[in-house]
N, C-alpha and C positions, 0 to 999 in steps of 0.2 A: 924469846920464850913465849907461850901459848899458855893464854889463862887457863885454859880448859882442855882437858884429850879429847873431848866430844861435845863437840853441841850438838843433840837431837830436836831436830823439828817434826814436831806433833806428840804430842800424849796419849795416842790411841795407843792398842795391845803392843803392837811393834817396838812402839820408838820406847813406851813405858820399861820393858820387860829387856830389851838392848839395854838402856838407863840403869835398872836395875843389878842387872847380871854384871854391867862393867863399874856401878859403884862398891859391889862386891870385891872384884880383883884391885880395887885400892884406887880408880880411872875417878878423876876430876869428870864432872858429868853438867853442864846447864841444859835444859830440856826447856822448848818456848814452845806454843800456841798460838794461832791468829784467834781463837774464839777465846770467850771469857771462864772457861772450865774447862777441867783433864778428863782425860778419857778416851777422848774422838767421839766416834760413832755410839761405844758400850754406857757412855753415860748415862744414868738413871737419877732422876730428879724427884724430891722426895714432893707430891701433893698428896694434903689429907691423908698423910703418914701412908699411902701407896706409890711405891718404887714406880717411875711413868718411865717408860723405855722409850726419853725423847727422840731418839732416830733411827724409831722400827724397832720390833721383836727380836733380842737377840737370845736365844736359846742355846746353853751351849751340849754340844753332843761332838764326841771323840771315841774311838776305837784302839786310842792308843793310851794303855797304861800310867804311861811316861806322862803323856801333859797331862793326864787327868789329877794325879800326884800333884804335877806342879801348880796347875791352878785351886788344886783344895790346901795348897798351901796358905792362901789367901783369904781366903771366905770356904765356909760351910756350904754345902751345896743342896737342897731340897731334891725328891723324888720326882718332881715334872716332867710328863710325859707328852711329847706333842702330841697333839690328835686334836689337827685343826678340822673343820665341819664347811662343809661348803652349801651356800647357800641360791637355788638356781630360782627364781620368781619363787611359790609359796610352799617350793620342794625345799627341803634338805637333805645332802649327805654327807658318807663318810669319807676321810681324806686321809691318807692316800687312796689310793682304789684299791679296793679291796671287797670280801664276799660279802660285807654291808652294804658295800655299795653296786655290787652288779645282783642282790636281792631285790633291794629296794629298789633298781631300774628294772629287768628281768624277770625277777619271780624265781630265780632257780635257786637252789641249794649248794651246787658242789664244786668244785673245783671245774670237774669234765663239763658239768654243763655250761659254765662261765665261759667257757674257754670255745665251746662248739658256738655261743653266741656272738662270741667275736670273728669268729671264723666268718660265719654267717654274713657278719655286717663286711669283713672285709672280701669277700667275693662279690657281692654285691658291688664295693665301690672299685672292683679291681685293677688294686694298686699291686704293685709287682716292687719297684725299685723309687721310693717316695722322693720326692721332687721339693718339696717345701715342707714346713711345719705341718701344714694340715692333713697331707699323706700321711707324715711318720705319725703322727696322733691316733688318724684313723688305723694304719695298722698296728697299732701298739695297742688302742682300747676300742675299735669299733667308731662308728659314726655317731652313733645316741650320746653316747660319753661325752665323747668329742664336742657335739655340738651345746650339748650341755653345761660340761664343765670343763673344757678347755679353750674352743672359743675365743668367748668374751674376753675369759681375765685376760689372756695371751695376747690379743689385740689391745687391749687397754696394757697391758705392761709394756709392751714395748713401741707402741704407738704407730701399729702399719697391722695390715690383712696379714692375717696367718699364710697366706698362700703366697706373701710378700718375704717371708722369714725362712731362713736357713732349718732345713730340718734337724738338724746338730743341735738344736736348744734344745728340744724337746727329747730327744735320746735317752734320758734318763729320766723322765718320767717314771714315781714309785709306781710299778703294776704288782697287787700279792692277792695271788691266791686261799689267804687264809683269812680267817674271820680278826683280824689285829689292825689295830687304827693306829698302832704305835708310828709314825713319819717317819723314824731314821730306824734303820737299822745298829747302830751303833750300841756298843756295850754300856757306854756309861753317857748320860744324861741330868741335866736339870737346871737349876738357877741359882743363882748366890741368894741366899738368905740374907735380907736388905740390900739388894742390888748389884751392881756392878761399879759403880764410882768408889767404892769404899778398897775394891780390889788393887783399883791405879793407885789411891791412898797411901796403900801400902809398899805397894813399889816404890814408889816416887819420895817416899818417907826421908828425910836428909839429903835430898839431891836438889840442889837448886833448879827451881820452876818460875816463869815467867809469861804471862799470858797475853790477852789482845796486844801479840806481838807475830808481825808477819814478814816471816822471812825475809821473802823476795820484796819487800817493802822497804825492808833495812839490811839488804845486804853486803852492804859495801862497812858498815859499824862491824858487821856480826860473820864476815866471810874467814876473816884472819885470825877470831879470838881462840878458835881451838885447832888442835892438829886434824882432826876430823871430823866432818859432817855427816851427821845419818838424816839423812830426808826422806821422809813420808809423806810428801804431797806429789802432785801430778807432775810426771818426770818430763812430759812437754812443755808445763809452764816455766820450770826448772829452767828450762833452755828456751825459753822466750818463744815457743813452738816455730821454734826456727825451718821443719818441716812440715808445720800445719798441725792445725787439732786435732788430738785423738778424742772419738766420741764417748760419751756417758749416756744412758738414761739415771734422769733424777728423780726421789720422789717428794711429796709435799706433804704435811700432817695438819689436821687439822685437830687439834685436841680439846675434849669439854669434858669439864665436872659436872657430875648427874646427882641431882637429890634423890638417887636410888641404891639401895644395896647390891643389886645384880641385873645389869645391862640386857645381857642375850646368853649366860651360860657355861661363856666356853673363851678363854685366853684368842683365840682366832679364828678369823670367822671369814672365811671369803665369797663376795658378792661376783659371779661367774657372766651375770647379762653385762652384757657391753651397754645397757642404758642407763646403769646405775657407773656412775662416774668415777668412784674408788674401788679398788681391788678388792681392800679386806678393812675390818675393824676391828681393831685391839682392843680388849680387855683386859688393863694392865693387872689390876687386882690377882687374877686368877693364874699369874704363875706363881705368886706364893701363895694360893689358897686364903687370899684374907679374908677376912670377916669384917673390916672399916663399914661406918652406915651410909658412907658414898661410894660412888666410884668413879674411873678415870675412863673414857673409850676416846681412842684416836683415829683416825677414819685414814686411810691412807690411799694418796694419787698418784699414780703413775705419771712422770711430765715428761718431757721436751729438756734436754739439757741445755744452762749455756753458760757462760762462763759466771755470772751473776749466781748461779745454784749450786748447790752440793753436786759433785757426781758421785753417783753410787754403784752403779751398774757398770762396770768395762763392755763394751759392745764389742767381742773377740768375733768378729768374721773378719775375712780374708785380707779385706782391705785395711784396718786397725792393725790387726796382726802384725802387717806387712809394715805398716808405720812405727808401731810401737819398735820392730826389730831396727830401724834407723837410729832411734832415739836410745836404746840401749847398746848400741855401737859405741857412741858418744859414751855414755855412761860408763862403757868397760875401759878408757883410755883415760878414767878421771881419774886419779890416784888419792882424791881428798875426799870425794864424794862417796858414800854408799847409800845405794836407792833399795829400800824397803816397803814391805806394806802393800796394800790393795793398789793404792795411785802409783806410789814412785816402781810399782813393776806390773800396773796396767792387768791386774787378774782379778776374779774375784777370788776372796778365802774364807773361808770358814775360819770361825775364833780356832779351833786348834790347829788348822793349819797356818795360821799368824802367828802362834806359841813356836809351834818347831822350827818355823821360817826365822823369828826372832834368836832361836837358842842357835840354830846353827850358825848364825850370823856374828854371834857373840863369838863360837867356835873359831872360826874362820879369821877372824880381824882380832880377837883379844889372848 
């Protein structure tokens, strides 16, 4: 007999909201962590009563009804609208691209003319069928944009010459023609009203939880105590990267309390020159609009990943791809294991696509 139907490893959205869903249908549940707190990634740590979004800005934005229901089950959600600002040497502007921001480079008004100035710039470099990052950039916003505010961050995010990078990243790039700073497109948007740790809280409310407890460190105690494992860590350490590491880039925070009420203005702020060493700096205060007589700003680095660091970023070109499909071979002929989440299926997700990934999951196995 099996102490448990499931041990889930990690407290992030995933393994929380699997936990949840199957302490519902009556499922014996132990959920563990290698870090000292639940959540994963979404954790928010209360300083000088401001929510600090210790691992990066998470904003949640969904177009789908369904999770947006299911995460306001949890927490209230505040009107937060992105419209992060970019910052190029003693220029600023608006982000996404948009008719603020080819004004304020151009001088034009309209849509037609926005659009004959890209043209412009892209005959000029003429690219026909783009080759790396910095083609599809340039055909997508022109060369000034480009050089401007794509660049720098893009070389610093991901640590090589844009002319080095797959033009696939950049493909989605927001371009809009309308005078709207709003970043997603999405219907519904904002932030939990006091954070996000309070949301896992809830989930995780009656289910036994156990932390600075790591797995693949106490495997061989914790392999057989339940019928199934749900794992949401990195599915090549899983398997002792029996065919080699899949890559990450990671980032680093540097965070400080200011004896200020207001930092720079604005929840996000990104630094575009490749001589300034972090991407962007958070303004943690201003996704809830506080009023506190301090505030929080976290400065954030794009690194080098290794195994010592968080990975954050899935490096999905051809060659990862191609590894990660070995590794999930393995993983479909496991019958105890199910691999979830950012790590254990090597994507990145957006929080609502972790919500659906998790419910179908539930679907599927419970």
């Amino acid at each position: 007999m099996y102490k448990y139907d499931y041990l889930i490893v990690g407290s992030g959205l995933f393994g929380s909201i699997f936990a949840y869903e199957a302490n519902k249908k009556g499922k014996k549940c132990l959920i563990i962590d290698k870090r000292a707190h639940i959540g994963g990634n979404i954790y928010t740590e209360k300083i000088e009563n401001i929510n600090v979004h210790k691992y990066g800005a998470h904003i949640f934005h969904t177009s789908s009804k369904e999770v947006w229901e299911y995460i306001n089950q949890f927490a209230e959600f505040n009107r937060y609208t992105n419209s992060p600002i970019a910052r190029y040497k003693d220029e600023v502007y608006n982000m996404p691209f948009n008719m603020n921001t080819f004004n304020k480079i151009w001088g034009v008004f309209t849509p037609d003319e926005a659009k004959e100035k890209i043209e412009e710039e892209l005959k000029e470099a003429n690219i026909d069928q783009p080759k790396n990052l910095e083609e599809q950039a340039i055909k997508l916003v022109g060369k000034t944009i480009y050089e401007k505010l794509v660049k720098g961050y893009t070389e610093k995010q991901w640590g090589k010459r844009a002319t080095e990078l797959p033009s696939f990243i950049i493909k989605r790039l927001p371009v809009r023609f309308t005078y709207d700073n709003n970043y997603f497109n999405d219907l519904y948007q904002g932030i939990p009203i006091g954070g996000y740790t309070q949301i896992i809280e809830k989930m995780l409310d009656g289910i036994e939880v156990k932390l600075n407890c790591n797995y693949l460190e106490n495997r061989k105690k914790l392999e057989n105590i339940a019928e199934k494992i749900v794992y949401t860590g990195p599915i090549d350490e899983y398997y002792d990267y029996c065919f080699g590491e899949l890559e990450y880039r990671s980032v680093r925070f540097e965070t400080e309390l200011l004896e200020t009420d207001n930092y720079q203005g604005n929840a996000v702020v990104n630094y575009t020159e490749y001589k300034i060493p972090y991407t962007r700096i958070i303004e943690h205060k201003h996704f809830e609009f506080g009023m506190q007589p301090k505030t929080v700003i976290s400065k954030e680095y794009s690194d080098k990943w290794d195994k010592t660091k968080e990975p954050y970023y899935p490096i999905n070109d051809e060659k990862n791809n191609n590894l990660y499909e070995k590794y999930k071979q393995l993983a479909d002929k496991d019958e105890k294991v199910i691999f979830g989440g950012r790590l254990g299926q090597y994507k990145y997700y957006d929080m609502d696509k972790v919500i659906l990934e998790s419910l179908n999951c539930v679907k599927k196995y419970i």
